[in-house]
C-alpha positions in Angstrom: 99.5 143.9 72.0 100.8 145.4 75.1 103.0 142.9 77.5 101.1 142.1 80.6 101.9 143.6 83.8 101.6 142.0 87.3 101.4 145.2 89.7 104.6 144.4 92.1 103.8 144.8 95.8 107.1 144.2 98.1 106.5 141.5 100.7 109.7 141.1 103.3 110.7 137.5 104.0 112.9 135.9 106.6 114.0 132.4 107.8 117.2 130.6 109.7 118.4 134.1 109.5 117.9 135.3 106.1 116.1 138.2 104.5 114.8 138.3 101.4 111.9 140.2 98.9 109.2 138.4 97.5 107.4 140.8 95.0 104.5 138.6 93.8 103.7 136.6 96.9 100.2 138.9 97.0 98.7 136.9 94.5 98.3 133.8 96.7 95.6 133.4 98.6 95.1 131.7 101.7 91.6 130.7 100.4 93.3 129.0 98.0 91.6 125.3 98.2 88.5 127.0 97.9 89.1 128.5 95.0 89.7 125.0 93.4 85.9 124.1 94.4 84.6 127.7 92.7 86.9 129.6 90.4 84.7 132.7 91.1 86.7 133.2 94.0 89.8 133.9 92.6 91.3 137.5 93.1 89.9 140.0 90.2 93.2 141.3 89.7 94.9 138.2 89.5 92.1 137.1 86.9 92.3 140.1 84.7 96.7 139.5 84.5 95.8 135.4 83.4 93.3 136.7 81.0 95.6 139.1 79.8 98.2 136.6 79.6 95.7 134.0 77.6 94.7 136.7 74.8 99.1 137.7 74.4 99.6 134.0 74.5 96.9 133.7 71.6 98.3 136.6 69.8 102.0 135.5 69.4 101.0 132.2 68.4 98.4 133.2 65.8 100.7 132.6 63.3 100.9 129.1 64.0 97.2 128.4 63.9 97.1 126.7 60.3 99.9 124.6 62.0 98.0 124.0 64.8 95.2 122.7 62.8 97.5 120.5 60.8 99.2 118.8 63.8 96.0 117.9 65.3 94.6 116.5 61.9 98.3 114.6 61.9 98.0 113.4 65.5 94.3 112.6 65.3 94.9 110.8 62.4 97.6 107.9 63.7 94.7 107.5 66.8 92.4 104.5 65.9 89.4 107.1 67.3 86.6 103.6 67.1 89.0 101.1 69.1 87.2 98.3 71.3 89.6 96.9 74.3 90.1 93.3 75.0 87.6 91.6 77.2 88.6 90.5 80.5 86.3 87.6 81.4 84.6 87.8 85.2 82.0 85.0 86.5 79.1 85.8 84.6 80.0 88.7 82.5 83.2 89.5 80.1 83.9 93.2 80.3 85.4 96.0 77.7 85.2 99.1 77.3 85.1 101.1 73.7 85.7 104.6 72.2 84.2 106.1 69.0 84.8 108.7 66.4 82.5 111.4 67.7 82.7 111.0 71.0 85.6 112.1 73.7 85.2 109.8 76.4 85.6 106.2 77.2 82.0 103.7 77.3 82.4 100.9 79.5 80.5 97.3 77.9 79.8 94.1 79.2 78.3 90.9 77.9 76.5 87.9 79.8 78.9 84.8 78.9 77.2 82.7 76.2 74.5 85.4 75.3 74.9 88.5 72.4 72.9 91.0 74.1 75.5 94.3 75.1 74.9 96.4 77.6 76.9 100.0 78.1 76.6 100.1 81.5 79.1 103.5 81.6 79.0 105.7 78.9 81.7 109.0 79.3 80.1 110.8 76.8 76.8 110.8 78.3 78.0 111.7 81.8 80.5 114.5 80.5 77.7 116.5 78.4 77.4 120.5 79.5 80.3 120.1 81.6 83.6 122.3 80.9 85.4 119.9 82.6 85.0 115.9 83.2 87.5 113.3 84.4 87.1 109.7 86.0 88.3 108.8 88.8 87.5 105.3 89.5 84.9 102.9 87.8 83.8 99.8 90.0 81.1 97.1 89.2 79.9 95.4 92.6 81.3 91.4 92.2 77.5 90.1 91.7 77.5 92.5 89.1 74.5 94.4 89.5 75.7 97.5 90.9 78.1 100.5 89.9 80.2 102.9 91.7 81.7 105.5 89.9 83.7 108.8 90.9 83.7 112.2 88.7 86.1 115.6 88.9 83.7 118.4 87.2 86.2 121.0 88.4 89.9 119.5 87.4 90.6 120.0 91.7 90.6 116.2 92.3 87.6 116.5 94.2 86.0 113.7 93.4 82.3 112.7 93.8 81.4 109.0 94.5 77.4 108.0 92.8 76.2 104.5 92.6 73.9 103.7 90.1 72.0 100.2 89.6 72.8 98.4 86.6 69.7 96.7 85.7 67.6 100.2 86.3 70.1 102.5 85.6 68.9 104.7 88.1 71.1 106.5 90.8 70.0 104.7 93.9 72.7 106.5 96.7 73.1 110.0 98.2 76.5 111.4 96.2 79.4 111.1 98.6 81.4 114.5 98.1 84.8 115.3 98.6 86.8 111.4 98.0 89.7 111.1 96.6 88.2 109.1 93.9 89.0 105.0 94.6 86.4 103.3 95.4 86.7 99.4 96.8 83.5 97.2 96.8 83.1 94.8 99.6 83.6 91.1 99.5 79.8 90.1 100.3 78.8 93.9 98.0 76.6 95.3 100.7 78.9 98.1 100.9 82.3 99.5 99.8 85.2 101.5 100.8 86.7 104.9 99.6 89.1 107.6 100.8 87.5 111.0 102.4 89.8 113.6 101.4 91.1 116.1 104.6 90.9 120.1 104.6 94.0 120.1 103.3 93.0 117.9 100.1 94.4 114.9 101.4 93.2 111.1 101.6 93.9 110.8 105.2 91.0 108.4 106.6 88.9 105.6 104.8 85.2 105.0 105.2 82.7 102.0 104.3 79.5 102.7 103.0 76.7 100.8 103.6 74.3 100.7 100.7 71.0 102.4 101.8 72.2 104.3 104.3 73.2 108.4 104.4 76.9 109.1 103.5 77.0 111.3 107.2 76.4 107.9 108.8 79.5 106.3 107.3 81.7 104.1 109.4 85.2 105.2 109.8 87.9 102.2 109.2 91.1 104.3 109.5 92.4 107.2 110.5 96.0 108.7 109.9 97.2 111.0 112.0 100.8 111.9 110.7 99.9 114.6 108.5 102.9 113.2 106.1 101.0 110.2 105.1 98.2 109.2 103.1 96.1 106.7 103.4 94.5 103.7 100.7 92.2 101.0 100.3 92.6 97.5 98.4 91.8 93.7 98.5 94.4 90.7 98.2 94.9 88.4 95.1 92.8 85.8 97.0 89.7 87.6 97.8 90.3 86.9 101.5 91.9 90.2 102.6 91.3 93.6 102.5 94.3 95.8 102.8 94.9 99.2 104.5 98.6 101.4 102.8 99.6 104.3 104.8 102.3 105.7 102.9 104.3 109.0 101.9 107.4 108.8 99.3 110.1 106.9 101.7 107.8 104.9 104.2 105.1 102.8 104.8 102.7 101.0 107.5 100.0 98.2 106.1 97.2 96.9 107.8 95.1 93.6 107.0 91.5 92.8 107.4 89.9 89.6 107.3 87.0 89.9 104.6 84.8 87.6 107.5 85.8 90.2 110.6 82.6 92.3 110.5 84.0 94.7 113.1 86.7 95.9 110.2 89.0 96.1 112.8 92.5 96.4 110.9 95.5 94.2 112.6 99.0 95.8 111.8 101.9 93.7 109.7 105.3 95.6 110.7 105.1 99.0 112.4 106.6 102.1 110.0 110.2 102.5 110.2 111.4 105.6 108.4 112.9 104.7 105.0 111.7 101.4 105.0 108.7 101.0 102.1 107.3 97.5 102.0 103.3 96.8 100.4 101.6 93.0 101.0 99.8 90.4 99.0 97.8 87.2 99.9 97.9 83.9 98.0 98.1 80.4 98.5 97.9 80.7 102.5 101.1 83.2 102.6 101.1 86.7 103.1 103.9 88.3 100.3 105.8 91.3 100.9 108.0 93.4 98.7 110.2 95.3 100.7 113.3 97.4 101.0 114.0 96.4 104.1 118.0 95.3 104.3 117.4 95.6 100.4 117.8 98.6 99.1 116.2 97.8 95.6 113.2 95.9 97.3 113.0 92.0 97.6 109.9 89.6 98.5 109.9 87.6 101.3 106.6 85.7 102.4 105.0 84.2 105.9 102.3 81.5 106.4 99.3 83.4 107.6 99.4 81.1 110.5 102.7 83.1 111.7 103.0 86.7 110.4 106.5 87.2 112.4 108.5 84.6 110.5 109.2 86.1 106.6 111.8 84.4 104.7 113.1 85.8 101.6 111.6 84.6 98.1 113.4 86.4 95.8 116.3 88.4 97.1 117.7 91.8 96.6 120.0 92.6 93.2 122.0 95.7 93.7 121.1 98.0 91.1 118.1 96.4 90.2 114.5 97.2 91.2 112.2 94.3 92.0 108.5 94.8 91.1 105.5 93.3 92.6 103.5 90.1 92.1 101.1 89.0 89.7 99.7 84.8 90.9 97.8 82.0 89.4 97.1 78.6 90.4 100.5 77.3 89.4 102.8 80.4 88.3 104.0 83.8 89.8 104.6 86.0 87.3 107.1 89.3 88.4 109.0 92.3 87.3 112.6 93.8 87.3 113.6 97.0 86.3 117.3 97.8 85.6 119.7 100.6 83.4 115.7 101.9 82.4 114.9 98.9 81.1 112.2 96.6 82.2 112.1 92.6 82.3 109.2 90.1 83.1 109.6 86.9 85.1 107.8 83.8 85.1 108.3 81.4 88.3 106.4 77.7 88.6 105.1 77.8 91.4 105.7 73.8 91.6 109.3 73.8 90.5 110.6 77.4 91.3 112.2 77.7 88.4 112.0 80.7 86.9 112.7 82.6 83.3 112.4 85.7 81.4 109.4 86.5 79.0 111.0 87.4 75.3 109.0 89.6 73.9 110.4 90.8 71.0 114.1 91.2 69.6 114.2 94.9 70.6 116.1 96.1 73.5 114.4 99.6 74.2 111.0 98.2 75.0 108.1 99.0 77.6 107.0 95.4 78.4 103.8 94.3 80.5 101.5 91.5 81.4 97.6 91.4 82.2 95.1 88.6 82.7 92.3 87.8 81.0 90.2 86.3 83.3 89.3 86.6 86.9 89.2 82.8 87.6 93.1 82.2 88.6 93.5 78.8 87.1 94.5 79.0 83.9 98.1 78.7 81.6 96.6 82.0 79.8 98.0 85.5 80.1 98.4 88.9 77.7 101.6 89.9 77.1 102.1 93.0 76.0 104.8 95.5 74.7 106.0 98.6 72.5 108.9 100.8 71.8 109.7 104.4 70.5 109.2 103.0 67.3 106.6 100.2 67.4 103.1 100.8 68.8 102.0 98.4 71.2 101.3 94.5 70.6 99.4 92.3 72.4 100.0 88.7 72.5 97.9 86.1 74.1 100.4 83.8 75.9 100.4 80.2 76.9 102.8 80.1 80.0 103.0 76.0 80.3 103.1 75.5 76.5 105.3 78.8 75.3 102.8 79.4 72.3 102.2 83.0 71.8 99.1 84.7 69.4 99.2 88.1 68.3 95.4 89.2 69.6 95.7 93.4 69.5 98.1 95.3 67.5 97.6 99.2 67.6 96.9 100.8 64.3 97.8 104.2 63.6 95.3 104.6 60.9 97.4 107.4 58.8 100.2 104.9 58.6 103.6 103.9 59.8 106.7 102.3 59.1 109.1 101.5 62.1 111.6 100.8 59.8 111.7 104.9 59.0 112.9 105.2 62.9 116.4 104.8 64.6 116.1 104.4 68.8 119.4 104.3 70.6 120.3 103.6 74.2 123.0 105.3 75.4 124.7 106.2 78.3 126.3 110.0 79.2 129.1 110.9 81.9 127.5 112.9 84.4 129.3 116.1 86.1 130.8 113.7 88.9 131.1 110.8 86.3 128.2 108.8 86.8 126.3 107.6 83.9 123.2 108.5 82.5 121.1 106.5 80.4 119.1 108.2 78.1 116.8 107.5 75.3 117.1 108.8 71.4 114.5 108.3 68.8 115.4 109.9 65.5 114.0 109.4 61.6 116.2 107.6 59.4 116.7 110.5 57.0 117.5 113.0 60.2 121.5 114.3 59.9 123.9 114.0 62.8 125.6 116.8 61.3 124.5 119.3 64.3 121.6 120.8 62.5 119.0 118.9 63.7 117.0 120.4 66.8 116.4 118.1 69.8 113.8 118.1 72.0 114.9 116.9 75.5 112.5 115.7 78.0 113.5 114.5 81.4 111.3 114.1 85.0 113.8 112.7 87.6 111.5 112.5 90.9 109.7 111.0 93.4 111.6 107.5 92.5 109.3 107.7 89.1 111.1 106.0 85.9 110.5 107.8 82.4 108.9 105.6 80.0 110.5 104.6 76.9 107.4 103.5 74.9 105.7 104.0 71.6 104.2 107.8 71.4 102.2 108.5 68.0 101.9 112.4 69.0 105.9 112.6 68.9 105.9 111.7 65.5 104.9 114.9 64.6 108.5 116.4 65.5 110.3 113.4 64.8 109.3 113.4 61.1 110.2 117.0 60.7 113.9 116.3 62.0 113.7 117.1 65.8 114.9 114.5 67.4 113.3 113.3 70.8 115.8 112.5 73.7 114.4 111.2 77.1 117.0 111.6 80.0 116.6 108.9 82.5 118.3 111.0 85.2 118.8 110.6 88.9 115.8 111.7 90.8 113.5 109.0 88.8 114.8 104.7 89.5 115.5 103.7 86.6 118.6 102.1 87.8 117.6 101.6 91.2 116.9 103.2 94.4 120.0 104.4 94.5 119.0 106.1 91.4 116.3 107.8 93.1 118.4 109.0 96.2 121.3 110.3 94.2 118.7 113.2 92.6 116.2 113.9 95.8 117.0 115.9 99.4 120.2 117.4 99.5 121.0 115.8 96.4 118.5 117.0 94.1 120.7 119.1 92.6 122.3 116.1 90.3 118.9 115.9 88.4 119.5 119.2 87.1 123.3 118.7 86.5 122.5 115.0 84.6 120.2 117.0 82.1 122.4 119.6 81.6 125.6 116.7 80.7 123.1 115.6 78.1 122.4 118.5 76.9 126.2 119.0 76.5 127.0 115.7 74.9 124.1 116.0 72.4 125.7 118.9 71.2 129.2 117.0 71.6 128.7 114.4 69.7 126.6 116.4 66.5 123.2 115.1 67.5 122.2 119.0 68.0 124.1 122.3 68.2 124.1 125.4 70.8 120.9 127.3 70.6 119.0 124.5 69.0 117.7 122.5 72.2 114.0 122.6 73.5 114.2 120.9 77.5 110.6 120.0 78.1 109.1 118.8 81.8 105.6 119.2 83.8 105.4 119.0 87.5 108.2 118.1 89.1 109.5 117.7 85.7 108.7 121.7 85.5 110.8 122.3 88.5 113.7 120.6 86.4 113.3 122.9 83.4 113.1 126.2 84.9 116.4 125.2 86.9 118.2 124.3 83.6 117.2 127.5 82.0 118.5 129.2 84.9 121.6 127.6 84.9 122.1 127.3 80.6 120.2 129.8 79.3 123.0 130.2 76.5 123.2 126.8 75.2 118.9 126.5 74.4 116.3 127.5 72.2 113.2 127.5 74.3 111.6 125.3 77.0 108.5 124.0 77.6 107.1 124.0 81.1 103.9 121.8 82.0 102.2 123.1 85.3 105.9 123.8 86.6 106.4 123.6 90.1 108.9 126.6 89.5 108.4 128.4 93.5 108.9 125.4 95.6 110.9 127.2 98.1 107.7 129.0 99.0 105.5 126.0 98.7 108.0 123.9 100.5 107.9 126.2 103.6 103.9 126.3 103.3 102.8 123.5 105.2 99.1 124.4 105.0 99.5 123.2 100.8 97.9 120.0 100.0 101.6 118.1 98.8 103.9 120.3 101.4 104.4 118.0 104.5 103.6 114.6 102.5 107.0 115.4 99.9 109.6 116.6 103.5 111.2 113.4 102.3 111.7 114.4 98.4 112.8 117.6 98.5 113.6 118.5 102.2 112.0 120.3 105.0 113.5 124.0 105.1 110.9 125.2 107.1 112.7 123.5 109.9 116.3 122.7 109.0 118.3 125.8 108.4 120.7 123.1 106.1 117.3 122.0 104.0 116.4 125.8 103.6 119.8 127.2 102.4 119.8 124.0 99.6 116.5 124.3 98.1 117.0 128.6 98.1 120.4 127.9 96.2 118.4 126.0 93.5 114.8 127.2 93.5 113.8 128.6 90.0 111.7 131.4 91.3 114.6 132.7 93.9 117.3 132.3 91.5 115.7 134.5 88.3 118.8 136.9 87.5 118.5 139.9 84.9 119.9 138.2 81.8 118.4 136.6 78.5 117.0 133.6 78.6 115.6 131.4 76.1 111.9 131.3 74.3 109.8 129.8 77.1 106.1 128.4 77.5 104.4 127.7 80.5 100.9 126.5 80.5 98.8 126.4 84.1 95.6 125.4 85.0 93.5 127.4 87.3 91.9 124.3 89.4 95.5 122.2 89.8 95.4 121.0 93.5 99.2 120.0 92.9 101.2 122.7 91.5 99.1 125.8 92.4 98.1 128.1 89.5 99.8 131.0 91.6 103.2 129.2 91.3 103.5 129.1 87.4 101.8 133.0 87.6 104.0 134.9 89.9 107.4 132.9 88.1 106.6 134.4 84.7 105.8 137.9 86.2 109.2 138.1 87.9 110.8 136.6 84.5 109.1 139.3 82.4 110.3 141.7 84.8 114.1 140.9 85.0 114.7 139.4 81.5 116.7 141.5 79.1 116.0 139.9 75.4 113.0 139.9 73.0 112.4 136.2 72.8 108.9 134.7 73.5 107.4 134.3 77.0 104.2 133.0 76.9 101.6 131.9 80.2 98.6 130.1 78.8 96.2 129.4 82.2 93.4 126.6 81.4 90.6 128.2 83.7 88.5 125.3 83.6 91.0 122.4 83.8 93.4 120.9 86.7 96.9 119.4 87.1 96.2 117.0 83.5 95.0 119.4 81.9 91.7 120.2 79.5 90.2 117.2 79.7 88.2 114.9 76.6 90.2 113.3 73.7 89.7 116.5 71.4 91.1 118.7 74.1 94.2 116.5 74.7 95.2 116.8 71.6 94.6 120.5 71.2 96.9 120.7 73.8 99.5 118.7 72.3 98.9 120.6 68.6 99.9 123.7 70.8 103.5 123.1 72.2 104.5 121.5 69.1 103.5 124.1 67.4 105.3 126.3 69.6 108.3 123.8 69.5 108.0 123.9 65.4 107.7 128.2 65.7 110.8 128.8 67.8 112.9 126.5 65.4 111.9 127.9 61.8 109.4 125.1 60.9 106.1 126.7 60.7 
């Protein structure tokens, strides 16, 4: 087949005094958002190149179709497809929700305590039949349990649409409320609930109450933010007495309370916003909790009497280098996190005593640990703890806090079988360019030989202060068990070792995430984990932005890369301040739109600018045509310039999802089609077909 063409159209560019050609910038449209709501209006010409690129995609990967088949009937296979949930037990109902062999989608259950009778009151299946494209937003029983409030994305754009249906009837008794950002927040006395009304520029700006029985045009607004950097959410306090306004964007934020009894909703402010300074708040036990970083850089929680809101005193102070999570109360214990060197820890405190000690888990070190309650009623000993590894799919233990017994309730089965004992995970930690060190992740099969023959694939993310996960994945098994070894880089950019973590890779510094990947790319091949030319970097999003820079920068040292709705042009979409993400994300990756400094940074490192005429490695990029994040153009226009300046016959492949957003296709099936797909191309590029 013929390699697609994107007709180049010159468009001259200038800022803080520079010039500079942009020869695909046509394809954007300044309709853009609108063409997330209907696809038909999306530029023919730009449709015919995507479908183009689709059927060449689908060509030079037609060779891997048996594969493809047989990594979904692998990956399918270690997923338990009937699984039940455990039940969470409210006043009058417990509540679980289910999944079955045929279907897709999730069904939501409930049971009257004491009585046998079941009732789906949510069934995905049902709700996601004709539709190319179905995702949940948010799924909300009313507390007197008789009504429901659910939000659905037909599109993939994150539009989502609010319906409330009664539970006993089943029948849809409200007007659909268009155009939310999908959480929805029922009311203490459930007469009406609260939801975010997303802006013209797609974001959750102002929140609403609904009164049941009335039109959606007559709802009331609650809040309004004006600083077009922040967004805006909804929530209620531990103690059912609060209802809590966050107006945040990635370095700052402003919280406002309201009394559930104040029928006026009028929000009263805790701590005006202070740039840099992040804090969110709790209720319990007649104090207001914060967790802050104010004077603590890694966050600490202090807490006031609600009598006095001005006098916080710490509660658990600051550790340098260690990130302190939020709260989770009962009647007699606060339960906490810490995250430190990419590992997590759970706390237990008494809430008589104060003393305070670690949940063991497990003997392992590389683990993803968790809590959750089973009940709604807060006075009770009884807790889930919960945890897995790279190697060990997730256990759930029912845990007595007071008495230290433990009961394994929930153990994931991977039906197709597996033996943790065939898998080797290592923590390790890599000298960076300037000597800092990076922990990273390694998960391996006993049999694999660090001889340098092995292939690696090497994840990474490193942004918005977001810490790579270092749990059980049943998909990676796939490439693990044919001797590519899986390496996640916990580099700076993500907080895995604290905020400072997170500042060392974002702004003017964002240019260590890329360097940190590329040292462990060069000490895998060091120390005879992997050779030259036998890496595959993988990354979506942000992550995407990552890859494409590395490629740039090592093209000689990889195999391929795999780029997940990359945000490869962010020069262009960091100027745009019209974009949905653009002005809340000045903060992450600077502002050069108005700082001459920010501008020359991000041009020096910007995937898109910086393609050269050169080789490059075997790369796939997959897009989706309804992403309200990383625009479809973005991905489009990167791979047309790449085809146009790259001088080697490796694979360049674009696969477009034209009915699918920023996660992708959506249903179980569909997930792991898309899965099947890059390993396949992952197994193609490195002589396993």
């Amino acid at each position: 087949m013929k390699t697609p063409y994107l007709r180049r159209q010159e468009d001259v560019k200038t800022a803080h005094g520079y010039t500079w050609s942009d020869y695909y910038s046509w394809i954007h449209q300044s309709n853009c958002l609108e063409i997330l709501r209907d696809k038909n209006k999306l530029n023919p010409e730009v449709r015919k190149y995507l479908e183009d690129e689709n059927t060449y995609t689908e060509k030079n990967m037609g060779d891997t179709k048996d594969l493809q088949k047989i990594l979904f009937k692998e990956i399918e296979g270690r997923i338990k497809l009937d699984d039940e949930s455990l039940k969470f037990k409210d006043k009058k109902y417990e509540y679980w929700s289910k999944t079955t062999k045929e279907g897709n989608y999730t069904k939501y259950l409930r049971r009257k305590i004491g009585e046998s009778k079941i009732e789906v009151y949510w069934d995905g299946d049902v709700e996601a039949k004709d539709k190319k494209f179905f995702s949940a937003g948010d799924i909300q029983v009313s507390n007197n349990d008789e009504m429901l409030a659910y939000s659905v994305d037909d599109k993939g754009s994150e539009y989502f649409t609010i319906f409330v249906r009664n539970i006993i009837n089943n029948k849809i008794v409200e007007e659909p409320i268009l155009e939310t950002a999908g959480g929805i927040t029922w009311a203490y006395d459930d007469k009406s609930f609260f939801y975010s009304k997303l802006d013209k520029l797609h974001r959750p700006r102002q929140i609403f109450q609904h009164i049941l029985g009335t039109s959606p045009k007559d709802d009331k607004l609650i809040y309004n933010e004006k600083d077009e950097r922040f967004t805006a959410s909804f929530g209620l306090t531990s103690d059912e007495n609060y209802y809590v306004i966050s107006a945040t964007e990635h370095t700052t934020s402003e919280v406002y309370y309201i009394h559930k009894d104040d029928k006026n909703l009028n929000p009263k402010l805790f701590i005006k916003r202070e740039d840099g300074v992040e804090y969110s708040v709790n209720s319990w036990a007649g104090y207001f909790w914060m967790n802050t970083n104010k004077d603590a850089e890694d966050f600490k929680v202090t807490r006031c009497s609600h009598k006095n809101i001005n006098q916080w005193k710490d509660f658990i102070p600051a550790k340098a280098g260690t990130l302190i999570g939020g709260l989770v109360f009962l009647k007699n214990w606060i339960i906490r996190s810490e995250t430190s060197n990419a590992l997590s820890k759970i706390y237990v405190r008494d809430f008589q005593s104060n003393k305070e000690e670690e949940l063991i888990f497990t003997e392992e070190k590389v683990i993803s640990p968790g809590i959750s309650l089973m009940q709604k009623n807060k006075d009770t000993d009884l807790i889930r703890i919960e945890y897995d590894s790279p190697k060990t799919p997730s256990r759930v233990f029912e845990y007595n806090i007071k008495t230290k017994e433990k009961k394994l309730v929930k153990e994931r089965i991977v039906p197709s079988g597996h033996n943790r004992d065939d898998y080797i995970v290592e923590r390790l930690e890599v000298e960076g360019h300037d000597g800092y060190l990076i922990p990273i992740t390694i998960t391996r099969h006993k049999k694999t030989k660090l001889d340098g023959t092995a292939h690696v694939l090497q994840y990474g993310y490193g942004s918005y202060g977001m810490s790579s996960q270092v749990g059980f994945s049943s998909t990676r098994l796939s490439l693990i068990d044919r001797d590519i070894i899986w390496v996640t880089c916990h580099i700076r950019g993500g907080s895995e070792k604290g905020m400072a973590h997170w500042k060392g890779g974002k702004m003017l510094n964002k240019k260590n995430t890329f360097f940190d990947f590329i040292s462990c790319s060069k000490y895998l091949i060091e120390k005879k984990y992997t050779s030259k030319n036998k890496i595959i970097i993988f990354g979506g999003s942000a992550g995407g932005l990552l890859v494409a820079n590395v490629v740039n920068q090592i093209p000689d040292l990889l195999l391929g890369a795999i780029m997940a709705v990359p945000f490869v042009d962010n020069l262009t979409t960091n100027m745009d301040h019209s974009l949905p993400l653009s002005q809340g994300e000045l903060n992450e990756f600077a502002d050069a739109k108005n700082n001459k400094k920010h501008f020359e940074y991000i041009k020096s490192y910007a995937p898109y600018d910086n393609l050269e005429k050169k080789d490059y490695p075997n790369i796939l990029i997959t897009t989706s045509l309804s992403d309200s994040r990383v625009l479809y153009d973005e991905p489009t226009k990167y791979c047309a310039k790449l085809r146009y300046l790259k001088t080697d016959y490796n694979l360049l492949l674009l696969k477009c999802e034209m009915d699918a957003g920023h996660s992708g296709k959506s249903g179980r099936t569909s997930a792991i089609e898309e899965v099947a797909f890059d390993y396949a191309f992952a197994l193609k590029i490195s002589g396993k077909l």
